[in-house]
mmCIF file of the N, C-alpha and C atoms, coordinates in Angstrom:
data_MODEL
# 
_entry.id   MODEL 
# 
loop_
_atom_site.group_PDB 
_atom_site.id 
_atom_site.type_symbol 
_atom_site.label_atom_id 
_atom_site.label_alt_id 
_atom_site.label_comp_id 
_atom_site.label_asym_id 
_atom_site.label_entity_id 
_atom_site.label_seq_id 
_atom_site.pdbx_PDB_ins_code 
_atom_site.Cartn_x 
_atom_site.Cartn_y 
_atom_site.Cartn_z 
_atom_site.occupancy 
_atom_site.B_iso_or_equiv 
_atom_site.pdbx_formal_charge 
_atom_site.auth_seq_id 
_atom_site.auth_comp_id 
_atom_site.auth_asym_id 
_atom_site.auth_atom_id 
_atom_site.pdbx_PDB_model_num 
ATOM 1  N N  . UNK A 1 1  ? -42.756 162.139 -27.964 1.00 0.00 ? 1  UNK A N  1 
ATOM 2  C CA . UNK A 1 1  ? -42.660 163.073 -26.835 1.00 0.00 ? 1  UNK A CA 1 
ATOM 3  C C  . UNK A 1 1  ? -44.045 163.412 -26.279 1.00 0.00 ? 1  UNK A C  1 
ATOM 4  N N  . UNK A 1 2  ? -45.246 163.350 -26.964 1.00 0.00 ? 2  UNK A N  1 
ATOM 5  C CA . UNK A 1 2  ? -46.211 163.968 -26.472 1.00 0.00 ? 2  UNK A CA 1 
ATOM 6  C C  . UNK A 1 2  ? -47.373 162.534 -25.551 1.00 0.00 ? 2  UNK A C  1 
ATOM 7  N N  . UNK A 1 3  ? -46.441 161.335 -26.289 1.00 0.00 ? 3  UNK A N  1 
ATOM 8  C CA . UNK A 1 3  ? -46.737 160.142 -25.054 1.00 0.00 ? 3  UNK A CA 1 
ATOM 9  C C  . UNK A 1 3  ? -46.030 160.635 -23.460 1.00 0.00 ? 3  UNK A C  1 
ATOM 10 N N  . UNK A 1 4  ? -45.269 160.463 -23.978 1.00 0.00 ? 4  UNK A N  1 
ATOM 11 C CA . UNK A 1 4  ? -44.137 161.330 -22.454 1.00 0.00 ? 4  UNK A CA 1 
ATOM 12 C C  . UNK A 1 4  ? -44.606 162.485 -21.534 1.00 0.00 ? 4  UNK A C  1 
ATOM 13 N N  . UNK A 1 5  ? -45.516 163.588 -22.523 1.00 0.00 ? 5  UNK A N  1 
ATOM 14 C CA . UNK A 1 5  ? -45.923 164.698 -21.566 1.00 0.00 ? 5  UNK A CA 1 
ATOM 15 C C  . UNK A 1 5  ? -46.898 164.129 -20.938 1.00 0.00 ? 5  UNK A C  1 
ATOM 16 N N  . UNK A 1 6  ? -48.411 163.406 -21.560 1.00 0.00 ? 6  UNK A N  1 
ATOM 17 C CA . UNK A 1 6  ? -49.368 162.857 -21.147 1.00 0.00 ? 6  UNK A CA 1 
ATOM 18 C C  . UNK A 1 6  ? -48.978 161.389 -20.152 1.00 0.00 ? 6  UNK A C  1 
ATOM 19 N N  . UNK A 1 7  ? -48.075 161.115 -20.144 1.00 0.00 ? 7  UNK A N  1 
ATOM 20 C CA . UNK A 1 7  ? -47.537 160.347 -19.088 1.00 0.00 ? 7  UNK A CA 1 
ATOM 21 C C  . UNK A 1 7  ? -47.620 161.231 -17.770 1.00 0.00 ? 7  UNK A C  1 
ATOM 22 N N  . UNK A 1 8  ? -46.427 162.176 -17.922 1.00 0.00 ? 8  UNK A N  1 
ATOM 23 C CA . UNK A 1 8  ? -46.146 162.833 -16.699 1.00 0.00 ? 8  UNK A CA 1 
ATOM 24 C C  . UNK A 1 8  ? -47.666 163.825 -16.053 1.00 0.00 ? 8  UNK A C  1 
ATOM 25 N N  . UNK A 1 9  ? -48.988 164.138 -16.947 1.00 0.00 ? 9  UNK A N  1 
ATOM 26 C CA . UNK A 1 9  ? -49.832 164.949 -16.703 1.00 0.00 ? 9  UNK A CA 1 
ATOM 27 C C  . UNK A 1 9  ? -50.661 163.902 -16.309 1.00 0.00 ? 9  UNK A C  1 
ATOM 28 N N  . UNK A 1 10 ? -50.362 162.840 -16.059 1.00 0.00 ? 10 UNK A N  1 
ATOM 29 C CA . UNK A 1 10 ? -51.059 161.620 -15.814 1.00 0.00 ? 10 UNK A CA 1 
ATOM 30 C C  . UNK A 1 10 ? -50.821 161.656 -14.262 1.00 0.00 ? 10 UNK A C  1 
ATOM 31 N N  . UNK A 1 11 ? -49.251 161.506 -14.430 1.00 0.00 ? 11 UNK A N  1 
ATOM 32 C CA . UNK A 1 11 ? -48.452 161.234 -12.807 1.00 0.00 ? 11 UNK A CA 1 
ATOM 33 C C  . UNK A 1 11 ? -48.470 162.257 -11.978 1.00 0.00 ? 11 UNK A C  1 
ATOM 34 N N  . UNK A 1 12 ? -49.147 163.349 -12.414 1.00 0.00 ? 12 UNK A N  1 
ATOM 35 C CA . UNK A 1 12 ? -48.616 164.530 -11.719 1.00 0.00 ? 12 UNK A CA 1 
ATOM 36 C C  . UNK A 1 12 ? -49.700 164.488 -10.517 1.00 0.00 ? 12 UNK A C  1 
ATOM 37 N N  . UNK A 1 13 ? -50.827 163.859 -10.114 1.00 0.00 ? 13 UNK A N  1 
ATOM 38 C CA . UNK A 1 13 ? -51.923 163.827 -9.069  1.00 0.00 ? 13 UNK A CA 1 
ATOM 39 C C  . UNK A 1 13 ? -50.602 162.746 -8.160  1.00 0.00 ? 13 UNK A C  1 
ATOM 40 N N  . UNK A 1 14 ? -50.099 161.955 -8.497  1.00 0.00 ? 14 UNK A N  1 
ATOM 41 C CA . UNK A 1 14 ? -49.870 160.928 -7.664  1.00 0.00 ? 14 UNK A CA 1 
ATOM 42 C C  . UNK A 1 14 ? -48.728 161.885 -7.167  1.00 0.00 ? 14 UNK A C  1 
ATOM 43 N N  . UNK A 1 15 ? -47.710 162.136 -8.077  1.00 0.00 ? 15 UNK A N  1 
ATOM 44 C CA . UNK A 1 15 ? -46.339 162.701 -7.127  1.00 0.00 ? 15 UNK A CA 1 
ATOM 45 C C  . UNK A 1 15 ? -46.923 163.844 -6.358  1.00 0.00 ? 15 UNK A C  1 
ATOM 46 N N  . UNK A 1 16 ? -47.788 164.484 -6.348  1.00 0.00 ? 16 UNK A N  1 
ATOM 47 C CA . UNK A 1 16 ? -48.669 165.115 -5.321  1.00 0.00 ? 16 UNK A CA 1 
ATOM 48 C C  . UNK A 1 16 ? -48.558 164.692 -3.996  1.00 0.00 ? 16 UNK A C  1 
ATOM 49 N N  . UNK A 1 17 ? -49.114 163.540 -4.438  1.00 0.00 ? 17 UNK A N  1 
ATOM 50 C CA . UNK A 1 17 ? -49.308 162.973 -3.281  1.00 0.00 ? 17 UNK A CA 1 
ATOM 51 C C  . UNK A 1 17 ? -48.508 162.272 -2.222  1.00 0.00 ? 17 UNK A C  1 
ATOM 52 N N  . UNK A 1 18 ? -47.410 161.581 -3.536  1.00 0.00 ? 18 UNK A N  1 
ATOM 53 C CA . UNK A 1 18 ? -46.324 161.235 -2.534  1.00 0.00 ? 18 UNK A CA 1 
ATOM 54 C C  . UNK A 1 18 ? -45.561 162.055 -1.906  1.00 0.00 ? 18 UNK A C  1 
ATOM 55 N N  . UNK A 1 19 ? -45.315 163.416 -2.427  1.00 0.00 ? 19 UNK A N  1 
ATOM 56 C CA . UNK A 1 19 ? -44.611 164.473 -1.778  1.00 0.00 ? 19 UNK A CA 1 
ATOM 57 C C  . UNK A 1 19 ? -45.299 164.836 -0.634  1.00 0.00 ? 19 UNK A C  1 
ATOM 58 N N  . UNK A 1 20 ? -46.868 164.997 -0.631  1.00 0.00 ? 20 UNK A N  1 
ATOM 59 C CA . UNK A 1 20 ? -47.283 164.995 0.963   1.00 0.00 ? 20 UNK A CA 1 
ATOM 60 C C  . UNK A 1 20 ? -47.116 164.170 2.190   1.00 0.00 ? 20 UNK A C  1 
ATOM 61 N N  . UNK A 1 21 ? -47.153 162.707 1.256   1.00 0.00 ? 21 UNK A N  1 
ATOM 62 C CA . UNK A 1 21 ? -47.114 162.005 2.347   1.00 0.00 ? 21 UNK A CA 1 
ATOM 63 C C  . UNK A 1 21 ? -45.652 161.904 2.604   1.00 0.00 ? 21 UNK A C  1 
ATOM 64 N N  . UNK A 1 22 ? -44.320 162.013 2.270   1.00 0.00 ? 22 UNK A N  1 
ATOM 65 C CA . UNK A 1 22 ? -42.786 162.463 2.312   1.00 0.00 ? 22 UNK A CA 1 
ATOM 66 C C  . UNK A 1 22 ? -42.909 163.676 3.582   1.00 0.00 ? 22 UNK A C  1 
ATOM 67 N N  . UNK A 1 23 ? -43.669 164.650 3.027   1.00 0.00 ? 23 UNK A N  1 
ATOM 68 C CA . UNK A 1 23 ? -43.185 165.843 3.749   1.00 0.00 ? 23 UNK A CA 1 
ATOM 69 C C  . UNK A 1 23 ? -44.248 165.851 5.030   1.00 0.00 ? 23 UNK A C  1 
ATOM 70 N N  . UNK A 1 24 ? -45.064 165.222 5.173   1.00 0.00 ? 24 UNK A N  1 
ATOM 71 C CA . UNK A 1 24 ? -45.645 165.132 6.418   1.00 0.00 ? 24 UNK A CA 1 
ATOM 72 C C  . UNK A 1 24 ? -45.560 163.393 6.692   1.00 0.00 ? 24 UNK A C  1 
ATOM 73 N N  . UNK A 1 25 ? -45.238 162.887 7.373   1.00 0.00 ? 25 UNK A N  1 
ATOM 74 C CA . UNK A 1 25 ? -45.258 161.336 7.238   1.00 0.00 ? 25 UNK A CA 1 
ATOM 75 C C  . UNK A 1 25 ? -45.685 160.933 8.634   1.00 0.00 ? 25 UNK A C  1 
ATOM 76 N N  . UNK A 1 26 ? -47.442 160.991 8.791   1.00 0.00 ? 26 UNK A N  1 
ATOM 77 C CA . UNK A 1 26 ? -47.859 160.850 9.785   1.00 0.00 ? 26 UNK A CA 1 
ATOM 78 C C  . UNK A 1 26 ? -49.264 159.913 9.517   1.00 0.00 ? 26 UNK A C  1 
ATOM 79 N N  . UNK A 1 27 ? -49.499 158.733 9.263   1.00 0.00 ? 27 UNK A N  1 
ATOM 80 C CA . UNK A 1 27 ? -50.344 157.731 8.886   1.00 0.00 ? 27 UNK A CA 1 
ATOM 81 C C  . UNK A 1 27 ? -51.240 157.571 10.139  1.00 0.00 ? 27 UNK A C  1 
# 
């Protein structure tokens, strides 16, 4: 499990990011 958290504290800059670029989607 603590592979799993450091996974997601890994991913958590990127889904950042994809949620910005989702919620504004202007390239």
């Amino acid at each position: 499990m603590a592979l799993h958290a450091s996974y997601l504290s890994f991913m958590q800059p990127f889904n950042n990011l994809l949620v910005e670029i989702v919620s504004e989607p202007e390239f």
